[in-house]
C-alpha positions as CSV (number, residue, x, y, z in Angstrom):
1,X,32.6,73.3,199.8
2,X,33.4,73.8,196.1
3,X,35.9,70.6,196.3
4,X,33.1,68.6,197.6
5,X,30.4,70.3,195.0
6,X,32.8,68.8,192.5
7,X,33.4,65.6,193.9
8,X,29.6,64.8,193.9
9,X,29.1,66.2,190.4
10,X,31.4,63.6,189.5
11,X,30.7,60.7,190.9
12,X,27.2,62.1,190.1
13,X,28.3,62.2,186.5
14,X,29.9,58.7,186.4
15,X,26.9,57.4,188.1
16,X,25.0,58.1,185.0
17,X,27.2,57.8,182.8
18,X,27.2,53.8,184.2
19,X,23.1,53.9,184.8
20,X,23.0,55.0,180.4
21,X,25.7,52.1,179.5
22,X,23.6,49.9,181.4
23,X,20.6,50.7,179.6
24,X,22.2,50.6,176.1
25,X,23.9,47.6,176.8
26,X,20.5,45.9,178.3
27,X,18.4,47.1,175.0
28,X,21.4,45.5,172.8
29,X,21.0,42.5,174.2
30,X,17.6,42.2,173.9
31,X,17.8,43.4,170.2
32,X,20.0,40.8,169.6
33,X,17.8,38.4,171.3
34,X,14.6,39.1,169.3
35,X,17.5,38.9,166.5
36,X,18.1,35.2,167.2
37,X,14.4,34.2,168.0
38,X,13.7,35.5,164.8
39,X,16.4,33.7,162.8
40,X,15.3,30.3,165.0
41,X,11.8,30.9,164.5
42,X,10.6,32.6,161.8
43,X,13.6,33.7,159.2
44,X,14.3,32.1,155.9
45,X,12.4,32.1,153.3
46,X,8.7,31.0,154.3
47,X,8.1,27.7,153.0
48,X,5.1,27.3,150.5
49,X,2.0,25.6,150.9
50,X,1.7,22.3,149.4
51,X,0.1,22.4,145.9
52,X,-2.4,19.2,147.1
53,X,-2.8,18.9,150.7
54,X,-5.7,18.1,153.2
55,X,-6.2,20.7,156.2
56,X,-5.7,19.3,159.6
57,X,-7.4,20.1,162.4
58,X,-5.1,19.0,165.3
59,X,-6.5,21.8,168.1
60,X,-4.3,21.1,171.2
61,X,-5.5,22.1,174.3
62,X,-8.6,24.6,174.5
63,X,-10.8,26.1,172.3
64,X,-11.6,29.7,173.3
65,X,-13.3,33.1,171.8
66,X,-10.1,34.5,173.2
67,X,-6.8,33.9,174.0
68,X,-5.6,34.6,176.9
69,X,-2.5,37.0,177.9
70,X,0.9,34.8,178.0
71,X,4.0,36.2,178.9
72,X,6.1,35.9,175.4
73,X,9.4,35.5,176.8
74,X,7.8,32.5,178.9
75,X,6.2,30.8,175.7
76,X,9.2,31.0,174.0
77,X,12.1,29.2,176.6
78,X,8.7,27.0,177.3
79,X,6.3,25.9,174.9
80,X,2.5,25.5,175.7
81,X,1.8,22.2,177.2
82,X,-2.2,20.8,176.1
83,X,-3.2,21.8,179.5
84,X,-2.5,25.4,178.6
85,X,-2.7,25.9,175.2
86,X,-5.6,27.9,173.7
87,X,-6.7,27.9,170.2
88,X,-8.6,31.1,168.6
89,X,-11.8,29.6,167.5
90,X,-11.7,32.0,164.4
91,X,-8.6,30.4,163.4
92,X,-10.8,27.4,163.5
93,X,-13.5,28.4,161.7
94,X,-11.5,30.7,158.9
95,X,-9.6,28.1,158.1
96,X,-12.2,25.8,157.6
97,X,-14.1,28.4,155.2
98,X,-11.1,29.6,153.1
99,X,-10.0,25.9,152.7
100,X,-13.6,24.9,151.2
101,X,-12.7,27.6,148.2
102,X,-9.3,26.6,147.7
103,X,-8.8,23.8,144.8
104,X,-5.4,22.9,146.8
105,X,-7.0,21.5,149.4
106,X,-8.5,17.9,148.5
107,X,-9.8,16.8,152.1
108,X,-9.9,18.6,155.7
109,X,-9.0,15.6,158.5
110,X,-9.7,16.1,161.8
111,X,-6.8,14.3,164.7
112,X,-8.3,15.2,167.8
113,X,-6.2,13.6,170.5
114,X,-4.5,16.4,172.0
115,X,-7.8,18.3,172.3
116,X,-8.8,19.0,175.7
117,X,-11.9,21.3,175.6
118,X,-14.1,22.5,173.1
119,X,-17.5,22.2,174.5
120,X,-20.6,21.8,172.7
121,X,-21.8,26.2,171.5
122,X,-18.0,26.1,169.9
123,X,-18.5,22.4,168.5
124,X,-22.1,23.8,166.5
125,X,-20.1,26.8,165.4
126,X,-17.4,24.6,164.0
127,X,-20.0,22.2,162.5
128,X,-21.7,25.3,160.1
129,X,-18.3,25.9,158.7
130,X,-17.6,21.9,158.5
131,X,-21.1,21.9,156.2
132,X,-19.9,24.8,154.1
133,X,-16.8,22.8,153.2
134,X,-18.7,19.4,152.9
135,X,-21.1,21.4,150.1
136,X,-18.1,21.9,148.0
137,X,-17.8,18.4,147.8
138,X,-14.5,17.5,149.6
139,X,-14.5,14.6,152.3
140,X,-14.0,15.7,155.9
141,X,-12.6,12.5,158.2
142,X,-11.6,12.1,161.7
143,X,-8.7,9.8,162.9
144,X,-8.0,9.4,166.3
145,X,-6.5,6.8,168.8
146,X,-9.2,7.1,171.4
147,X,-12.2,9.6,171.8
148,X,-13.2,10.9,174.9
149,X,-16.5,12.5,174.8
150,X,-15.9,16.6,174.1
151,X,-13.3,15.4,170.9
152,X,-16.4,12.8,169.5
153,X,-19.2,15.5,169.4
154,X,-16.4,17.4,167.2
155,X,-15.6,14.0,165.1
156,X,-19.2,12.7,164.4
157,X,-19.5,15.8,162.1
158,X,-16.9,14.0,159.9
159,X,-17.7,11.8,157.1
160,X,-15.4,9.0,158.2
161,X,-14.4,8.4,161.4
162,X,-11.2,5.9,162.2
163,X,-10.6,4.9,165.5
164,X,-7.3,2.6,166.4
165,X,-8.3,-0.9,167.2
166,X,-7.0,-0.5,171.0
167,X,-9.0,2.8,170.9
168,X,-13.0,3.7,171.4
169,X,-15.5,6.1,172.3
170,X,-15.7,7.7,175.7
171,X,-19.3,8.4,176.7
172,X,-21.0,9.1,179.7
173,X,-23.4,12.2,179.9
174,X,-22.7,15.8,181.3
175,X,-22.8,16.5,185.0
176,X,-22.0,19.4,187.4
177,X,-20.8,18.8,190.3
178,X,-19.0,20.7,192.8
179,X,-17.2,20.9,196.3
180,X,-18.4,22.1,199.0
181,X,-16.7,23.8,202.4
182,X,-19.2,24.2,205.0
183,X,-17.8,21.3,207.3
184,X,-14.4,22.4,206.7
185,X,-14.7,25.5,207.4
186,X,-16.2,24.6,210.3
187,X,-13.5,22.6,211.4
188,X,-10.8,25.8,210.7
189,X,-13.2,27.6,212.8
190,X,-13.7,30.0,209.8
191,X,-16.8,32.2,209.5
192,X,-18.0,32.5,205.8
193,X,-20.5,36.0,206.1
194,X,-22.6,35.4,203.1
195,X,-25.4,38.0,201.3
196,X,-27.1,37.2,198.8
197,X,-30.4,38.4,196.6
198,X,-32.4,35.7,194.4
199,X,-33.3,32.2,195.6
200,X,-31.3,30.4,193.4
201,X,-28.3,32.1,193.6
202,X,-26.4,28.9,194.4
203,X,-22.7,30.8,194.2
204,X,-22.7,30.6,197.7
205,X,-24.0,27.5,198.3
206,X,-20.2,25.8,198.7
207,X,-19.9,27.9,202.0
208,X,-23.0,27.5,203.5
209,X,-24.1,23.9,202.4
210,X,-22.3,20.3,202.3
211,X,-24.5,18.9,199.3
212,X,-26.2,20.8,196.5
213,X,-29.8,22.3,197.9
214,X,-33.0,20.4,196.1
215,X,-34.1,23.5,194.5
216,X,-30.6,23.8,192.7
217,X,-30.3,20.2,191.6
218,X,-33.9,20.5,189.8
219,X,-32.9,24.0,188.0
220,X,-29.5,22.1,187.4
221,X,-31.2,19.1,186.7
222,X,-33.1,20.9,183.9
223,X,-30.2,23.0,181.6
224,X,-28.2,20.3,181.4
225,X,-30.6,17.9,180.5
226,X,-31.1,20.2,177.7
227,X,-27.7,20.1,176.7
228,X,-26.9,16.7,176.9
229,X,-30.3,16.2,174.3
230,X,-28.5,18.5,172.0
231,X,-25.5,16.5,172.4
232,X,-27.6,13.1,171.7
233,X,-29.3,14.5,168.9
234,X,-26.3,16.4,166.8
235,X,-24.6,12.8,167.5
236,X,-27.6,10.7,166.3
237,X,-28.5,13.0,163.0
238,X,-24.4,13.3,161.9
239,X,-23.7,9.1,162.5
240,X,-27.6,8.1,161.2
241,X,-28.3,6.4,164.3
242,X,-31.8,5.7,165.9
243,X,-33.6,8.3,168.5
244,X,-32.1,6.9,171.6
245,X,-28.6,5.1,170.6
246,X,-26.3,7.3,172.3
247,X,-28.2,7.0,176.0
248,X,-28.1,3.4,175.2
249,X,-24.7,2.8,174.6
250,X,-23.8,4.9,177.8
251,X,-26.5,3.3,180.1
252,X,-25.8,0.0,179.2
253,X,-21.8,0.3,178.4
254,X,-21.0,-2.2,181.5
255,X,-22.8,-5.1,180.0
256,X,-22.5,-4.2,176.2
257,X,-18.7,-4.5,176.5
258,X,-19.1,-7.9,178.2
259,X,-20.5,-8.7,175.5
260,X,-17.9,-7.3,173.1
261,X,-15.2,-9.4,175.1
262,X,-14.1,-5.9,176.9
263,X,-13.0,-4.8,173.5
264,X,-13.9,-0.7,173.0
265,X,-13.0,0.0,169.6
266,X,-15.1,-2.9,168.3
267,X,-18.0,-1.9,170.6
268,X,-17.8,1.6,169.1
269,X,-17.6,0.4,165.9
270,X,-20.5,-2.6,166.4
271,X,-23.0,0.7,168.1
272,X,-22.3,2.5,165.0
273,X,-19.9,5.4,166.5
274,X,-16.8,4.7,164.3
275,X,-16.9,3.5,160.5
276,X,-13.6,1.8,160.8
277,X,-10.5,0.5,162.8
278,X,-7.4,0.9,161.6
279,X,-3.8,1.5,162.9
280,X,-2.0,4.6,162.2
281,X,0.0,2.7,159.1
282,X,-3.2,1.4,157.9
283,X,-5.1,5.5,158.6
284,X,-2.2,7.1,156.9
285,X,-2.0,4.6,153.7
286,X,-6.0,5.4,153.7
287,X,-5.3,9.2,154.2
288,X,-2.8,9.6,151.6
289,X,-5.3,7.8,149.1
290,X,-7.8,10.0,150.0
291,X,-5.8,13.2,149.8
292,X,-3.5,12.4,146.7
293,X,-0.5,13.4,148.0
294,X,2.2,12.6,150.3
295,X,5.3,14.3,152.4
296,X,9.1,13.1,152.3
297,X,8.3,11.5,155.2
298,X,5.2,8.8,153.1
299,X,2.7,10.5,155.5
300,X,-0.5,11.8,154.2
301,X,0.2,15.5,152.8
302,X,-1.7,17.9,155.4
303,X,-0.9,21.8,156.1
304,X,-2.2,22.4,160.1
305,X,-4.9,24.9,160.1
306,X,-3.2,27.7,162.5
307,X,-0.3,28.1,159.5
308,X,-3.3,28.0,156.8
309,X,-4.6,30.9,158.0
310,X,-1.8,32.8,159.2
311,X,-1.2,32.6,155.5
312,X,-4.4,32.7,153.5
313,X,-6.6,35.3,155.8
314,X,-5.4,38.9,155.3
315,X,-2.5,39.9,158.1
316,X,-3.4,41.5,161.7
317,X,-2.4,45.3,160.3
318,X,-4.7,45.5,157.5
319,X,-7.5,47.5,158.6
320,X,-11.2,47.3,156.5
321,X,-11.7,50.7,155.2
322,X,-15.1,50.3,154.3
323,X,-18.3,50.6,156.1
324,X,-18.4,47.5,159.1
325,X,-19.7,45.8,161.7
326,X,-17.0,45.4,164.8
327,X,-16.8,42.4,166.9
328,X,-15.5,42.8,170.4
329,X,-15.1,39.8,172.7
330,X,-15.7,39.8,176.1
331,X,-14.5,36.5,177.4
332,X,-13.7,35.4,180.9
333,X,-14.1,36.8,184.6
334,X,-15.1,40.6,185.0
335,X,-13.1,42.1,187.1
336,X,-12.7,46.3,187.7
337,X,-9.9,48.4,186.2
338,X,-7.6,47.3,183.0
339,X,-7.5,43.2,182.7
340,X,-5.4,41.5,180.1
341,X,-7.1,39.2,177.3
342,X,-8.8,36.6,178.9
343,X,-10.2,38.3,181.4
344,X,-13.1,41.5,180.8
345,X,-11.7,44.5,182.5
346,X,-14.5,46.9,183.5
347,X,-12.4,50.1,182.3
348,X,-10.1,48.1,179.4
349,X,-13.8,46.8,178.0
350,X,-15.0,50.1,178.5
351,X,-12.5,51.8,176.8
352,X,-12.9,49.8,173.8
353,X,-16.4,50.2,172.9
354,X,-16.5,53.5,173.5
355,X,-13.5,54.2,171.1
356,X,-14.7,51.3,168.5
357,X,-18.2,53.4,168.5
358,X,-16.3,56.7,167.8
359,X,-14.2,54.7,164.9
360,X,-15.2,56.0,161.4
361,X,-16.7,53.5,159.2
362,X,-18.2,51.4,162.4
363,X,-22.0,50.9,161.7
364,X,-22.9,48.3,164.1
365,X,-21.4,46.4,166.8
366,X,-21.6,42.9,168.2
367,X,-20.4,42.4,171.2
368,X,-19.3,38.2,172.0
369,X,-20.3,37.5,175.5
370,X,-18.7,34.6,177.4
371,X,-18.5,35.2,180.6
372,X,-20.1,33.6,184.1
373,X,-20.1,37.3,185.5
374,X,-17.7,39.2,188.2
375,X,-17.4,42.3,189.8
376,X,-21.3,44.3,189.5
377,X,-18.8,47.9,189.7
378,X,-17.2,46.5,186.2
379,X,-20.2,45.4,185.0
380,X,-21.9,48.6,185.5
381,X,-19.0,50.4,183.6
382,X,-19.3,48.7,180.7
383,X,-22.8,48.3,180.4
384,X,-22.8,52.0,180.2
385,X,-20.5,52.3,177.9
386,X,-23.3,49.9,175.8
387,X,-25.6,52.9,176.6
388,X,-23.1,55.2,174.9
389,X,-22.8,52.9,171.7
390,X,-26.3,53.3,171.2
391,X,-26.5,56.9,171.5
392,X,-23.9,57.4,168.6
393,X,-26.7,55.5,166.9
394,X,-24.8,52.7,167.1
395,X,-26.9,49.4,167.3
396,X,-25.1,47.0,169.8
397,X,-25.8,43.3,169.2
398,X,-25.3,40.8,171.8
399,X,-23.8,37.4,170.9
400,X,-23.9,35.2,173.8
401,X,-21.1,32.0,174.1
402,X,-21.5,29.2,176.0
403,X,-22.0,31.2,179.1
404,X,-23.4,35.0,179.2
405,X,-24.5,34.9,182.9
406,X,-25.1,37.0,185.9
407,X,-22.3,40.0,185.1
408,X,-22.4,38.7,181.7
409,X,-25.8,39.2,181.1
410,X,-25.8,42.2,183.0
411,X,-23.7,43.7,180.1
412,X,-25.5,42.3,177.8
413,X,-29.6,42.9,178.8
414,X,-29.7,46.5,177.1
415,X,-28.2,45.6,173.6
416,X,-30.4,45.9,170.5
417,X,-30.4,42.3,170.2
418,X,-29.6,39.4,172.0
419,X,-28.4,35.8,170.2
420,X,-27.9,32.9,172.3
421,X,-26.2,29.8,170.4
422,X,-28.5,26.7,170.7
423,X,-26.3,25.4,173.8
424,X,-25.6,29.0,175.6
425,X,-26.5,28.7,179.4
426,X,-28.2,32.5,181.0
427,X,-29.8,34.3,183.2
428,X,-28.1,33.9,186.8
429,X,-30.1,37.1,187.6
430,X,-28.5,38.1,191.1
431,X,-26.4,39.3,193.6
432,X,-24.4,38.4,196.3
433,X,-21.7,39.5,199.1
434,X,-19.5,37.0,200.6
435,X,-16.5,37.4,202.8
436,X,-14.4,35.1,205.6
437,X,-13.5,36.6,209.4
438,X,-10.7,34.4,211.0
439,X,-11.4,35.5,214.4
440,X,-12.2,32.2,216.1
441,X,-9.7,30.3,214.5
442,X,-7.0,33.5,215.7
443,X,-8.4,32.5,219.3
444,X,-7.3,28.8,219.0
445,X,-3.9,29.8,218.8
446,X,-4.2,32.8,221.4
447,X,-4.4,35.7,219.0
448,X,-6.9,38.2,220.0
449,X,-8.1,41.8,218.2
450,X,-8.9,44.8,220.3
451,X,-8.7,48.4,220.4
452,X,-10.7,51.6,219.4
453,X,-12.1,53.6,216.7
454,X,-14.1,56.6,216.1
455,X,-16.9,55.9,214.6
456,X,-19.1,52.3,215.6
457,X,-17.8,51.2,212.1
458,X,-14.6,51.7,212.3
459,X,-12.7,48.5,211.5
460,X,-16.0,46.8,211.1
461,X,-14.4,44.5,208.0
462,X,-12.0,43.4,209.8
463,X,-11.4,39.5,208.8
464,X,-9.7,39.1,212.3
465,X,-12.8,40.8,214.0
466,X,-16.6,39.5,214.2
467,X,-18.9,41.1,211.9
468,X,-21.1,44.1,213.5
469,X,-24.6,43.2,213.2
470,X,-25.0,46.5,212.6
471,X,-23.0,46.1,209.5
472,X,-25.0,43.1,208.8
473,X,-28.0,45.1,208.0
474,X,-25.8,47.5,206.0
475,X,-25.0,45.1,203.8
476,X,-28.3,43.3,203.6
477,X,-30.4,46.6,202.4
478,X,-26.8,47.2,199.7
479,X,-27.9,43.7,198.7
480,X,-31.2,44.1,198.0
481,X,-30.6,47.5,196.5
482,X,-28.3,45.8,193.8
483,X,-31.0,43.0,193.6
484,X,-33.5,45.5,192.5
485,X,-31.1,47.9,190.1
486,X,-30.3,44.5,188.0
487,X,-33.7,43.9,187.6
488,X,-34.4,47.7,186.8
489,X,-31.4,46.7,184.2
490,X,-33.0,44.0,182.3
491,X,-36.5,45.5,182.4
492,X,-35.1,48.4,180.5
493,X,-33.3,46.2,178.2
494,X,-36.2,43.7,177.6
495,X,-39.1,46.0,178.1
496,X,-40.7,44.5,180.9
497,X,-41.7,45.6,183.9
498,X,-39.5,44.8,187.0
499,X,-42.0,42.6,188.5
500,X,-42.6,40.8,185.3
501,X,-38.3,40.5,185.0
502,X,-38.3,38.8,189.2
503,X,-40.1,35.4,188.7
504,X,-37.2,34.8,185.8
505,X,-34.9,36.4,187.7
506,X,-33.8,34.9,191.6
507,X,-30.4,33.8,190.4
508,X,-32.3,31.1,188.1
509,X,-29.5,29.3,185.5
510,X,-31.7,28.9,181.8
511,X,-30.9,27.1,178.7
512,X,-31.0,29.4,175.7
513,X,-34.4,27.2,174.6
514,X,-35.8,28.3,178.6
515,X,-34.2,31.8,178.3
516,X,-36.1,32.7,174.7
517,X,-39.3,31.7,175.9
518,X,-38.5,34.0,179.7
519,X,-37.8,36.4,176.8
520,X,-34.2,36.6,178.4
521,X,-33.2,36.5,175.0
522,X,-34.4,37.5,171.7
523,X,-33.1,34.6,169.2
524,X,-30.8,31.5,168.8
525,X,-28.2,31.3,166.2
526,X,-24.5,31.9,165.4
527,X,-22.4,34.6,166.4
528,X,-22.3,34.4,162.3
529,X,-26.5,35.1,161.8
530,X,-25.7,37.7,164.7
531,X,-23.4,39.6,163.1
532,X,-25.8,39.9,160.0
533,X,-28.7,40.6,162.2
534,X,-26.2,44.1,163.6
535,X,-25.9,44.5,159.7
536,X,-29.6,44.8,159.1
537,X,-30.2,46.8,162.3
538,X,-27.5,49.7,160.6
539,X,-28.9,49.4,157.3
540,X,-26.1,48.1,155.6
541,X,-25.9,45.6,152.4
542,X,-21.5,45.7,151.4
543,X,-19.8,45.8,154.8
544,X,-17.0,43.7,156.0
545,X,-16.8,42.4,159.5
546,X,-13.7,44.0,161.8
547,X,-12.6,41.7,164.5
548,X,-11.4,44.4,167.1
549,X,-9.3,44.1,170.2
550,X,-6.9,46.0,172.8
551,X,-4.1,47.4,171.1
552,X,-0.4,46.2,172.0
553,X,2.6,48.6,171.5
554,X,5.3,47.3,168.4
555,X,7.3,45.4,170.9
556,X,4.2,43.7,172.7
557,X,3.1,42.9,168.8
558,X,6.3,41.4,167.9
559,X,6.8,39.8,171.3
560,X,3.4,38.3,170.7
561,X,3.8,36.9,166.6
562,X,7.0,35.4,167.9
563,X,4.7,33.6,170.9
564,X,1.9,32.6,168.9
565,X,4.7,31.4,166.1
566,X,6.2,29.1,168.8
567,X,2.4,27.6,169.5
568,X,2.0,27.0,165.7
569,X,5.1,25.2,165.8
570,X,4.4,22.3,168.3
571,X,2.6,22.4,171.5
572,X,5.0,19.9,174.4
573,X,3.2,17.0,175.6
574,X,2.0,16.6,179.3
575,X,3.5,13.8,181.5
576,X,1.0,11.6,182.9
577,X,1.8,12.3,186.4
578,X,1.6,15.8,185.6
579,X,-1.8,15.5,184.2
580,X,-3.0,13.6,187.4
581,X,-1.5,16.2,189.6
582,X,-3.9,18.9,188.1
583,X,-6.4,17.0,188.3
584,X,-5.9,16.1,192.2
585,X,-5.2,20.0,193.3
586,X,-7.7,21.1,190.5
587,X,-10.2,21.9,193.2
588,X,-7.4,24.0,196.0
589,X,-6.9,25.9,192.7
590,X,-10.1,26.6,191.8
591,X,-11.2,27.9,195.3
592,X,-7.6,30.0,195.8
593,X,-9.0,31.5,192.0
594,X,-12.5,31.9,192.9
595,X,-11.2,34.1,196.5
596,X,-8.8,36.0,193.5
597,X,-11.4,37.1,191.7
598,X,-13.0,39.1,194.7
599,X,-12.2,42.2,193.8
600,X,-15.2,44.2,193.7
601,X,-14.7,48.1,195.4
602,X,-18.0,47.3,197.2
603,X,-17.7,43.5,197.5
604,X,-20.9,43.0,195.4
605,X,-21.2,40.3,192.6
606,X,-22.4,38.9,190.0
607,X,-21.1,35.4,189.5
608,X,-22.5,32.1,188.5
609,X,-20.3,29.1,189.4
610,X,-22.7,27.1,188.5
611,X,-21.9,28.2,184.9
612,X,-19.2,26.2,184.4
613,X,-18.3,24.7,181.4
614,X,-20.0,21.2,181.2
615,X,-17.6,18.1,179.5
């Protein structure tokens, strides 16, 4: 026995012995890999800012609130292609406002072609820090081959705009539309059990319809004709064009480019959309005139506005020691537990305003809604933590996105305050239950489910079983009982009465102008004017304003510099095939994410899919 004791405690020892060689061998390597990533990407000396340069804003891909989580090893073997590259609006916009104060910077031009989404809340957001930098007298021009309609809103706030003469203007009005399953489902013999509270909760309507109901193409009708007035109106009183251009340009394109000779760029130009064509030579001989300087290369001198404020704005570790107002963004899906940026985790979220309250020196928050809604469990656990804010007599400001509806609002209806932007879409005021059973289409291949349980429940959510209609009415009276909490919710919030909250309420999609006068909201402004409003609310004159988010461990910080370095560096261009691929499988993927983001302990939610972004 004590020769075989010893032989294990060998090979025991040896084993780990091997197991701790491993280990420091694996770190080594890894060490020496951030070593050489560093010396690729980021070592030598850092290369100075021109002395007279324009800032360029060249956004590639999407514009967001915030980024969402990327794998840094991944972003660095593969750079971001435009379809998946985000850009931090605050990059954007702190950029724009340092620049305006900085003599070294003669001009800010705008190239816009690799921008893929911006949408029109972030476009008026950009546009206030565009006029700041226009007041100190400096010319702001955008240059592009070809505008599609998102990248013009953006480029009509310019002084100048050059288009290429085999470019023009893409314009041709917002719409929402979306696909819709009933038939197929049908056909896959696939029973969709929907529950739902609030007659115009139009979630489900994909599953239970094959067109969009009448009563959801008025409300639908009406928010986004809204929206695309905003959009005719920001365009008109930027380019100096009569009431009524833009809708005539886009409703009589067809013939007006007969008339042109099918020539675009000289339509745009001839409806007043563009002040010039030129070709690149020609833009860049212009641009380098305007700006005063120019590279090695005899291109216009320009420093990209991701490196200008990496540089200029103070770095990520320097915390405000004073008294301040926090800003926590809440942007994407709510799902429960911890989520990564990009997506509102009910506990992560949670955790975050409750320890940003208990932060010394935090006087008021605001919290940056942009979310169509989720899980109602998550949205409960934040919306308590809200609650908690408050009680530390801590005023919580709401700032509401592009889209603060159904969960989102749900976090959002008890704050202090609540600021749509001019273009934010609201309300969605309901709740629904949806799940598939598979049972019939199990029987056309000659699967069948039986057995036994011991209770008449038992197994009763079974997706290879029919539903119990016992179950049914289970899951009605949860539905209502949701249905009325929410309203209960904003009642509190908005100090109405629960009967006075339902007419507004019934899943209804407002416009922020609809949603102030339902008194879903209390103003309209930036997340800027909000931000001062949470200052007023706390009393406070000198603060600073503390941009706070989930903490990431020194690896997962240097991991992610290195991956955001690599995005500042170039962002790989798309093949066209590629492109048309997404768009072709762009609906499979939207339905495999929608069934993803199911996740709800109690399968109740607040979603609005009819929330989605409008281009």
């Amino acid at each position: 026995m004590s020769d075989e004791s010893l032989a294990r405690r060998f090979f025991r020892a040896l084993w780990n012995g091997i197991t701790r060689l491993r280990l420091a061998l694996s770190n080594l390597l890894f060490l020496a890999m951030l070593a050489i990533i560093y010396f690729v990407y980021v070592g030598g000396a850092v290369e100075p800012l021109p002395e007279r340069a324009a800032l360029l804003l060249n956004m590639s891909g999407t514009v967001v609130d915030q980024r969402s989580a990327v794998d840094p090893l991944e972003a660095l073997v593969s750079p971001p292609t435009a379809a998946t590259h985000e850009v931090l609006l605050r990059d954007v916009i702190d950029a724009i406002e340092i620049a305006a104060e900085d003599p070294a910077i003669t001009a800010l031009v705008m190239e816009l072609d690799a921008l893929g989404y911006v949408g029109i809340s972030r476009t008026q957001e950009i546009s206030r820090a565009l006029d700041g930098f226009r007041a100190s007298g400096k010319p702001i021009v955008a240059v592009g081959d070809y505008f599609t309609q998102d990248q013009y809103l953006l480029a009509s706030q310019a002084d100048e705009i050059i288009v290429h003469p085999m470019g023009g203007v893409a314009l041709e009005g917002y719409s929402s539309y979306r696909n819709y399953f009933r038939e197929a489902l049908e056909k896959l013999s696939v029973n969709m059990h929907i529950f739902r509270a609030g007659e115009h909760k139009s979630v489900v309507e994909p599953f239970i319809r094959d067109d969009m109901s009448p009563g959801e193409k008025e409300v639908t009708s009406r928010w986004l004709g809204q929206l695309w007035d905003q959009y005719t109106a920001t365009v008109e009183a930027a380019r100096e064009l009569a009431p009524g251009a833009v809708n005539d340009y886009v409703n009589n394109f067809p013939a007006r480019l007969r008339g042109q000779g099918g020539d675009t760029a000289g339509l745009a130009l001839q409806a007043g959309l563009v002040d010039t064509l030129m070709s690149r030579h020609e833009a860049n001989a212009h641009l380098v005139e305007l700006v005063g300087a120019e590279n090695e290369d005899g291109l216009y001198e320009a420093v990209v506005f991701e490196r200008y404020a990496m540089r200029k704005r103070p770095g990520p570790l320097s915390t405000p020691d004073g008294e301040r107002v926090a800003v926590i963004t809440a942007e994407g899906n709510i799902l429960p537990g911890d989520q990564p940026p990009g997506t509102i985790g009910g506990d992560s979220l949670a955790w975050l305003l409750r320890s940003t309250a208990e932060e010394e020196g935090v006087r008021a928050i605001v919290l940056r809604v942009n979310s169509g809604g989720g899980s109602m469990f998550a949205s409960e656990v934040i919306r308590q933590q809200v609650l908690y804010a408050q009680q530390q007599g801590i005023p919580v400001v709401v700032s509401m996105g592009a889209v603060a509806a159904s969960g989102g609002y749900y976090i959002a209806a008890q704050a202090d305050e609540i600021w749509a932007t001019p273009t934010t879409i609201t309300g969605s005021i309901g709740v629904f239950a949806a799940f598939p059973t598979f049972e019939d289409l199990l029987a056309r291949v000659g699967i069948y489910t039986d057995g036994v349980g011991t209770t008449d429940l038992a197994g009763a959510l079974r997706a290879d079983r029919p539903i119990d209609p016992e179950l049914v009415e289970a899951l009605n009276s949860g539905i209502e009982f949701a249905y009325r909490s929410f309203l209960d919710v904003v009642a509190q919030g908005r100090q109405m009465r629960p009967e006075e909250v339902d007419p507004v309420a019934q899943g209804r999609v407002w416009s922020a102008t609809d949603a102030l006068g339902a008194g879903l909201v209390d103003r309209v402004g930036s997340l800027e004017e909000a931000v001062a409003s949470a200052a007023a609310l706390a009393q406070l004159e000198d603060y600073e304003v503390d941009y706070v988010e989930l903490p990431l461990s020194p690896r997962d910080q240097v991991m992610q510099a290195l991956a955001n370095r690599v995005g500042v560096l170039g962002v790989a261009r798309q093949s066209a095939v590629g492109g048309v691929l997404q768009d072709v499988l762009a609906p499979l993927r939207a339905a495999a994410q929608e069934l993803d983001l199911l996740q709800d302990p109690r399968h109740l939610y607040l979603r609005c899919l009819a929330c989605a972004p409008v281009r």
